[in-house]
SESEMI-398990 format. One line per field, with one value per atom (N, C-alpha, C): atom name; residue in three letters; residue number from 1; x, y, z. Coordinates in nm, 3 decimals. Layout:
// residues N
name: [CA, ...]
resn: [ala, ...]
resi: [NUM, ...]
east: [X, ...]
north: [Y, ...]
up: [Z, ...]
// end
This chain:
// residues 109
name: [N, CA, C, N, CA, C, N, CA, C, N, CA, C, N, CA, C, N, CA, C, N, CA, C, N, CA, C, N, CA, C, N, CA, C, N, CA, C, N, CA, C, N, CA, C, N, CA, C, N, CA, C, N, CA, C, N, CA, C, N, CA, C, N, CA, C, N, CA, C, N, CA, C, N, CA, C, N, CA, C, N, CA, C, N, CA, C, N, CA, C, N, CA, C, N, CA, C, N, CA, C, N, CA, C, N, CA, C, N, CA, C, N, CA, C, N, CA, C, N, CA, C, N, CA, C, N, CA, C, N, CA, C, N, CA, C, N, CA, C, N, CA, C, N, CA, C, N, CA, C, N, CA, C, N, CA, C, N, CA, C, N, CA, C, N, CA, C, N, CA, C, N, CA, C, N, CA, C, N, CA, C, N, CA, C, N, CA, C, N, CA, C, N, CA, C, N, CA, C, N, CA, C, N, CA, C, N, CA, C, N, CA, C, N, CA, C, N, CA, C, N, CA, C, N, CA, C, N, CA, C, N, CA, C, N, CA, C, N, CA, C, N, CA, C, N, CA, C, N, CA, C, N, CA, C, N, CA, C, N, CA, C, N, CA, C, N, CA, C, N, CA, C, N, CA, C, N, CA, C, N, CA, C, N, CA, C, N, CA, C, N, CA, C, N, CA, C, N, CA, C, N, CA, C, N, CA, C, N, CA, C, N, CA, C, N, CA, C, N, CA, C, N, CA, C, N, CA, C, N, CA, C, N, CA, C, N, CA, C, N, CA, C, N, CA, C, N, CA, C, N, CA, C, N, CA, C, N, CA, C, N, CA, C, N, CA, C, N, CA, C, N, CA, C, N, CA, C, N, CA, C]
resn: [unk, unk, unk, unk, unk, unk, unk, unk, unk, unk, unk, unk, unk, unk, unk, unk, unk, unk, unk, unk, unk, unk, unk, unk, unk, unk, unk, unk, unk, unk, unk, unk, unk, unk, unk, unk, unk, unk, unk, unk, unk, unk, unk, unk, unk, unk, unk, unk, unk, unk, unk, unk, unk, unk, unk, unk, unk, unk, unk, unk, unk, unk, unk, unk, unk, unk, unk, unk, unk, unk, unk, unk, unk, unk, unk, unk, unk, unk, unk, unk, unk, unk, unk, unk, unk, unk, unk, unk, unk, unk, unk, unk, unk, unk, unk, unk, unk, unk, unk, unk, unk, unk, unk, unk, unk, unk, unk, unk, unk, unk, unk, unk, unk, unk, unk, unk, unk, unk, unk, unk, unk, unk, unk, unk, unk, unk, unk, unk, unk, unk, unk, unk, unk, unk, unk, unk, unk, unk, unk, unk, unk, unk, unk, unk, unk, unk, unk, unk, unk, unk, unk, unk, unk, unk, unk, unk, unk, unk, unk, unk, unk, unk, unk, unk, unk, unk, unk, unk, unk, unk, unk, unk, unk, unk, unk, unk, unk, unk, unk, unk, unk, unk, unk, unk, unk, unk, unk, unk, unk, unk, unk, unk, unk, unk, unk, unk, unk, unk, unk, unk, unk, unk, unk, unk, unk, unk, unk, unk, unk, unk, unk, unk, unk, unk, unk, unk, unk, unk, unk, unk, unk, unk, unk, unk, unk, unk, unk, unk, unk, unk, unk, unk, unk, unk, unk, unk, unk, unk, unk, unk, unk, unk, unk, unk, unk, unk, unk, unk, unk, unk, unk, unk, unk, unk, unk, unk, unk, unk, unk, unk, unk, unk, unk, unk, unk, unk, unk, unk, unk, unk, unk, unk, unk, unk, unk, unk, unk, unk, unk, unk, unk, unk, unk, unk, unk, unk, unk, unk, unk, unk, unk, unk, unk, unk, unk, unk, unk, unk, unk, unk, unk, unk, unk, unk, unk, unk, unk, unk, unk, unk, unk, unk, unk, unk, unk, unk, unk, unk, unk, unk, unk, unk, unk, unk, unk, unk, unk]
resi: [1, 1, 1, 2, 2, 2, 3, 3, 3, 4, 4, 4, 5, 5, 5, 6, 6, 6, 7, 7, 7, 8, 8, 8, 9, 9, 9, 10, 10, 10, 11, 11, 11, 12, 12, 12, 13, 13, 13, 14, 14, 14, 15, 15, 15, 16, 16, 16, 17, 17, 17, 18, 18, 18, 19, 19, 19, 20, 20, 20, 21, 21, 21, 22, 22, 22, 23, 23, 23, 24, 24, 24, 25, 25, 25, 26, 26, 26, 27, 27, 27, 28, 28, 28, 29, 29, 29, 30, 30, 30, 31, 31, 31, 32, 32, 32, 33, 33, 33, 34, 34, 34, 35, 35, 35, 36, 36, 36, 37, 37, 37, 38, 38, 38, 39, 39, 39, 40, 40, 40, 41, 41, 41, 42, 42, 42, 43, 43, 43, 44, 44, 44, 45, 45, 45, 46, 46, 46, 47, 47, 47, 48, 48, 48, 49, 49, 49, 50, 50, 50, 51, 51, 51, 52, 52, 52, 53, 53, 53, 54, 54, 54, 55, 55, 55, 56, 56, 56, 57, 57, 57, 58, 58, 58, 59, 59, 59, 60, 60, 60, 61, 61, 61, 62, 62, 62, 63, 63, 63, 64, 64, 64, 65, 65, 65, 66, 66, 66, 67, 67, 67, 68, 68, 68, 69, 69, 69, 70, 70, 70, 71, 71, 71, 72, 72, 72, 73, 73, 73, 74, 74, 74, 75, 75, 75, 76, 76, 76, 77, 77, 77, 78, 78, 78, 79, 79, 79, 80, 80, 80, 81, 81, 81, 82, 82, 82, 83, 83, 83, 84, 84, 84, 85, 85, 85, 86, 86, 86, 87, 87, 87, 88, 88, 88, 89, 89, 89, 90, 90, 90, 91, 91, 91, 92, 92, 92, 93, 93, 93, 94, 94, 94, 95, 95, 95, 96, 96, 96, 97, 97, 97, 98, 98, 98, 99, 99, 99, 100, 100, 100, 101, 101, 101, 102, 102, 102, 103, 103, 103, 104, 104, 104, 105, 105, 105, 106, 106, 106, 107, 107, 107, 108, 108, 108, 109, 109, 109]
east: [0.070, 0.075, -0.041, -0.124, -0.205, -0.174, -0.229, -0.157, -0.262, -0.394, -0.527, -0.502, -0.429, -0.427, -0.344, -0.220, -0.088, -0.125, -0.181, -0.232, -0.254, -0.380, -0.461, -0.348, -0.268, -0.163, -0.028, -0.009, 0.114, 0.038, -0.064, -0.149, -0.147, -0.159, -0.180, -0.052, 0.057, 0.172, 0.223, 0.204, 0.247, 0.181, 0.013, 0.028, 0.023, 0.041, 0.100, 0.284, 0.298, 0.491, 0.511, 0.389, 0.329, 0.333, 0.236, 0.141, 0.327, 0.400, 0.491, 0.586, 0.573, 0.713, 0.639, 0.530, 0.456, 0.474, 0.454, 0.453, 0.570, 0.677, 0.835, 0.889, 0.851, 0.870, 0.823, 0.705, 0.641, 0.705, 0.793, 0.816, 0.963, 1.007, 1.144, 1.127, 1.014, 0.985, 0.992, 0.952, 0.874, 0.752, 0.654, 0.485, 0.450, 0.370, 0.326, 0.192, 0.220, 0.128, 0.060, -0.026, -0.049, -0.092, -0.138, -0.230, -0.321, -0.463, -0.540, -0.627, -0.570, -0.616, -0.802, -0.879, -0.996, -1.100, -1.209, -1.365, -1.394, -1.427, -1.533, -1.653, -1.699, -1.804, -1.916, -1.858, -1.943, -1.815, -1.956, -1.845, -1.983, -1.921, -2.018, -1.884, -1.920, -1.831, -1.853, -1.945, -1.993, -1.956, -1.943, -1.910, -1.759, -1.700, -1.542, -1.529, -1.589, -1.581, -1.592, -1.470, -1.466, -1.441, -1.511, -1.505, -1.478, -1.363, -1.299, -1.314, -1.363, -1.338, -1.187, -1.128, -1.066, -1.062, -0.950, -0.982, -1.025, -1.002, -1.018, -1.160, -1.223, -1.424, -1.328, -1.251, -1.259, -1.277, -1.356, -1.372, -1.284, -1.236, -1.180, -1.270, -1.294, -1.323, -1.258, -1.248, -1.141, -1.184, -1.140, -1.194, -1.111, -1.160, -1.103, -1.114, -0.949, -0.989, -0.922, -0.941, -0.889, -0.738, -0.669, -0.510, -0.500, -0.612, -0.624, -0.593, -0.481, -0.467, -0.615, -0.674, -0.729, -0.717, -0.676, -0.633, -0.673, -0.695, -0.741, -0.650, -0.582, -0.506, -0.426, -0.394, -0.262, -0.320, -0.474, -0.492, -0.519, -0.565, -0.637, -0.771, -0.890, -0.981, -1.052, -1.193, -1.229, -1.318, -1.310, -1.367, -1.511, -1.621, -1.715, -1.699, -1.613, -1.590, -1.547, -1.562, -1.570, -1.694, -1.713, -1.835, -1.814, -1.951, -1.927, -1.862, -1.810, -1.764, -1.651, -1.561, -1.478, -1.311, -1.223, -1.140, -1.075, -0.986, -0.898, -0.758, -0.659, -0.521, -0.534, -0.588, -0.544, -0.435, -0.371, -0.260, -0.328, -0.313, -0.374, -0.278, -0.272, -0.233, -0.298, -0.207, -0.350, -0.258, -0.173, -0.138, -0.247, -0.259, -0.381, -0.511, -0.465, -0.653, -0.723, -0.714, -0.825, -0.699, -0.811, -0.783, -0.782, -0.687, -0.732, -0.653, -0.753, -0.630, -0.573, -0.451, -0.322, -0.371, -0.361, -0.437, -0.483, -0.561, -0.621, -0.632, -0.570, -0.526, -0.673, -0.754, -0.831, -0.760, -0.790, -0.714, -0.805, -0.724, -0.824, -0.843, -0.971, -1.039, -1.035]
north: [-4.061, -3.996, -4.042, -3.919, -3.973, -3.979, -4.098, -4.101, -4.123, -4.082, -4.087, -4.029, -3.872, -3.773, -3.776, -3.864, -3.885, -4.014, -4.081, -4.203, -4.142, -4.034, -3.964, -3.891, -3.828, -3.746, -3.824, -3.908, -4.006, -4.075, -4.106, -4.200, -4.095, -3.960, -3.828, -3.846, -3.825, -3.791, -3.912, -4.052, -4.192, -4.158, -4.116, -4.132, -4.053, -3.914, -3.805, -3.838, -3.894, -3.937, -4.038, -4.142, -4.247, -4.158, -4.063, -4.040, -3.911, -3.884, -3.808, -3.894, -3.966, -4.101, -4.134, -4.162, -4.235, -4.169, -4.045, -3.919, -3.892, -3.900, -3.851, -3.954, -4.123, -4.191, -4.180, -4.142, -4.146, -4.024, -3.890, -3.779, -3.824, -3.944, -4.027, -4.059, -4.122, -4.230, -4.108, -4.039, -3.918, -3.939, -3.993, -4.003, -3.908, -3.825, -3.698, -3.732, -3.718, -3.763, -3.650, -3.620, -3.486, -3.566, -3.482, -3.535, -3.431, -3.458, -3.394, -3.484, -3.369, -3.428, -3.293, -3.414, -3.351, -3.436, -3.448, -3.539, -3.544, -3.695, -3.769, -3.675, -3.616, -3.585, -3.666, -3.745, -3.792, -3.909, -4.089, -4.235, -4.256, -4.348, -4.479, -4.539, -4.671, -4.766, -4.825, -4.875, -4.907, -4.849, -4.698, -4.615, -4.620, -4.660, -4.596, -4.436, -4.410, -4.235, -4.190, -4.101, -4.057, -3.921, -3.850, -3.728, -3.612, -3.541, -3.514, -3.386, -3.326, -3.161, -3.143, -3.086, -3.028, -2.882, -2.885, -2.811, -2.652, -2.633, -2.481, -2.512, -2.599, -2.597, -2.650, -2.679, -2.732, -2.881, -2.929, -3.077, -3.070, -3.236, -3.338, -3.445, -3.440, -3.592, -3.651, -3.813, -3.845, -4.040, -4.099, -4.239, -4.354, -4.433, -4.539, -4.647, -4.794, -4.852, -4.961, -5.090, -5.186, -5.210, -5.122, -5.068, -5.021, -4.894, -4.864, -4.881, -4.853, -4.900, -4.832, -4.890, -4.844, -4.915, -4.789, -4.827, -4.751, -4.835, -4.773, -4.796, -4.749, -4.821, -4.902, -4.857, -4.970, -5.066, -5.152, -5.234, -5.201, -5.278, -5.244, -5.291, -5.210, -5.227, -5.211, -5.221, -5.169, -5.048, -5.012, -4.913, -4.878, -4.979, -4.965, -4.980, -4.963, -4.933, -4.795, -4.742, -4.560, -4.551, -4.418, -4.366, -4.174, -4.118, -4.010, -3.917, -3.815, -3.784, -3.793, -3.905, -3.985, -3.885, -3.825, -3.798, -3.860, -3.825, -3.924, -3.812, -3.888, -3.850, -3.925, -3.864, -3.975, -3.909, -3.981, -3.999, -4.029, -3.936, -3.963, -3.951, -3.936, -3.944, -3.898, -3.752, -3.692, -3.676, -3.765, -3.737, -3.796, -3.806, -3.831, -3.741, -3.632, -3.579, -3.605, -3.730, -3.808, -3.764, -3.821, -3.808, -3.954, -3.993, -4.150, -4.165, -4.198, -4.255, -4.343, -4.333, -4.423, -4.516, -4.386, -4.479, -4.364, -4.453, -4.370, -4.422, -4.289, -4.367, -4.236, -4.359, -4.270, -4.223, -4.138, -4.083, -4.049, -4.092, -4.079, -3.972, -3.987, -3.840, -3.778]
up: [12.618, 12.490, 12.404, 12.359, 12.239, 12.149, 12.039, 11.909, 11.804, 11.884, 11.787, 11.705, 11.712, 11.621, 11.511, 11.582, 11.477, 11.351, 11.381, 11.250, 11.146, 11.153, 11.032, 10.955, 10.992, 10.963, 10.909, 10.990, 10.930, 10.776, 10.815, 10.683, 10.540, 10.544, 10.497, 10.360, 10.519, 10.455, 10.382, 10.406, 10.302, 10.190, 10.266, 10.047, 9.944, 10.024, 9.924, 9.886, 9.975, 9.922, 9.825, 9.826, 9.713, 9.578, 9.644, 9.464, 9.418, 9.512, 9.477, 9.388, 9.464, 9.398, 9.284, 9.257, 9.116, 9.010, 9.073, 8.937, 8.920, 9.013, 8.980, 8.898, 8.907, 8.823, 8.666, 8.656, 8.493, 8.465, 8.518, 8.468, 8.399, 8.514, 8.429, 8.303, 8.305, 8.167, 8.057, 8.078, 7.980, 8.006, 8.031, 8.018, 8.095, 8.095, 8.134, 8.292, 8.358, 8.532, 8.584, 8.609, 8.691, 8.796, 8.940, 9.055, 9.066, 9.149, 9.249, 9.321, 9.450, 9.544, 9.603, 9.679, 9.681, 9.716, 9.708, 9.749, 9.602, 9.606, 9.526, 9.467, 9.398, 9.375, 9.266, 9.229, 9.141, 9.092, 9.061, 9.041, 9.002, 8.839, 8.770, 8.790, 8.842, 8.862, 8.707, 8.680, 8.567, 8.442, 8.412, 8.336, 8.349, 8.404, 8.447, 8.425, 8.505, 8.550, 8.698, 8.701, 8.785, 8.822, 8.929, 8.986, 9.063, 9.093, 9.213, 9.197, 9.303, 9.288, 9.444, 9.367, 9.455, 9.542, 9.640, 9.747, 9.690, 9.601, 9.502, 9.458, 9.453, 9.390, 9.242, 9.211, 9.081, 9.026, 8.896, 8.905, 8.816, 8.826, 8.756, 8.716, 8.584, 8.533, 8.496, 8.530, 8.510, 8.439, 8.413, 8.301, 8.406, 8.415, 8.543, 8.460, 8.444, 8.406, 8.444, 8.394, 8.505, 8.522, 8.487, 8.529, 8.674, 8.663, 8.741, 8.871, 8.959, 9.101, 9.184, 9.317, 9.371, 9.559, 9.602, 9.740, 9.887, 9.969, 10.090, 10.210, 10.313, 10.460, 10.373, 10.232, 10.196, 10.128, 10.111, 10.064, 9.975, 9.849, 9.708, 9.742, 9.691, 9.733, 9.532, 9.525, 9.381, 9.403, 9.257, 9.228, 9.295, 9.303, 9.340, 9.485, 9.584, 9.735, 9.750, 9.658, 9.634, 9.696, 9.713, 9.749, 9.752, 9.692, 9.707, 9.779, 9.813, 9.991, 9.995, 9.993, 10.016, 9.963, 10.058, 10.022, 9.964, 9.837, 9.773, 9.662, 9.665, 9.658, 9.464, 9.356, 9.221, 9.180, 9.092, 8.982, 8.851, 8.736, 8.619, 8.527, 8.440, 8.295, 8.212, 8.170, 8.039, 7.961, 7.834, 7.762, 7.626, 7.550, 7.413, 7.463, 7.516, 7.553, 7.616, 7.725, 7.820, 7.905, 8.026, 8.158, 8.218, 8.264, 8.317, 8.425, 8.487, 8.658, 8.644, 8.680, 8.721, 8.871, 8.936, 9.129, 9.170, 9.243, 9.361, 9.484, 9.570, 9.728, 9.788, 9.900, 9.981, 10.048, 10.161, 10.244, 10.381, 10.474, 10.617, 10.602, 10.701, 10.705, 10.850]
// end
């Protein structure tokens, strides 16, 4: 049995059930969560900004800050181990008018 194929896919589905559970939690609280998922298009690590277009061509800018979760295979990794390209699953928070990530889980590719 191969199971090359099943990792990428099992990995997929944890952390869309993550970012499901995160956001079903803050919808408890009342605090308002959206997600998108999509590629990196643009990161100042430096700036705390961040960039995701998703699968529709649409961007997200989004403000990163040291709350911020940031995670890869489960570990926390930082912001500047982003890289353009890079599929990724965020959780933000746009209630006051900004956009700010909650987390961001990469996601195998």
């Amino acid at each position: 049995m191969k199971f090359k194929n099943l990792i990428p896919a099992l990995m997929l589905s944890l952390a869309l059930a993550c970012v499901a559970f995160a956001q079903t939690a803050r919808q408890e609280s009342g605090q308002a969560a959206k997600a998108v998922t999509g590629k990196i298009a643009a990161i100042d690590a430096g700036k705390g900004m961040l960039e995701v277009k998703d699968h529709a061509g649409k961007s997200v800018k989004l403000s990163v800050n040291a709350q911020t979760k940031v995670t890869r295979e489960g570990k926390e990794i930082t912001l500047a181990e982003l890289k353009s390209g890079d599929s990724v699953s965020v959780e933000y928070d746009d209630a006051g008018g900004s956009m700010v990530a909650i987390a961001v889980t990469v996601l195998s590719a």
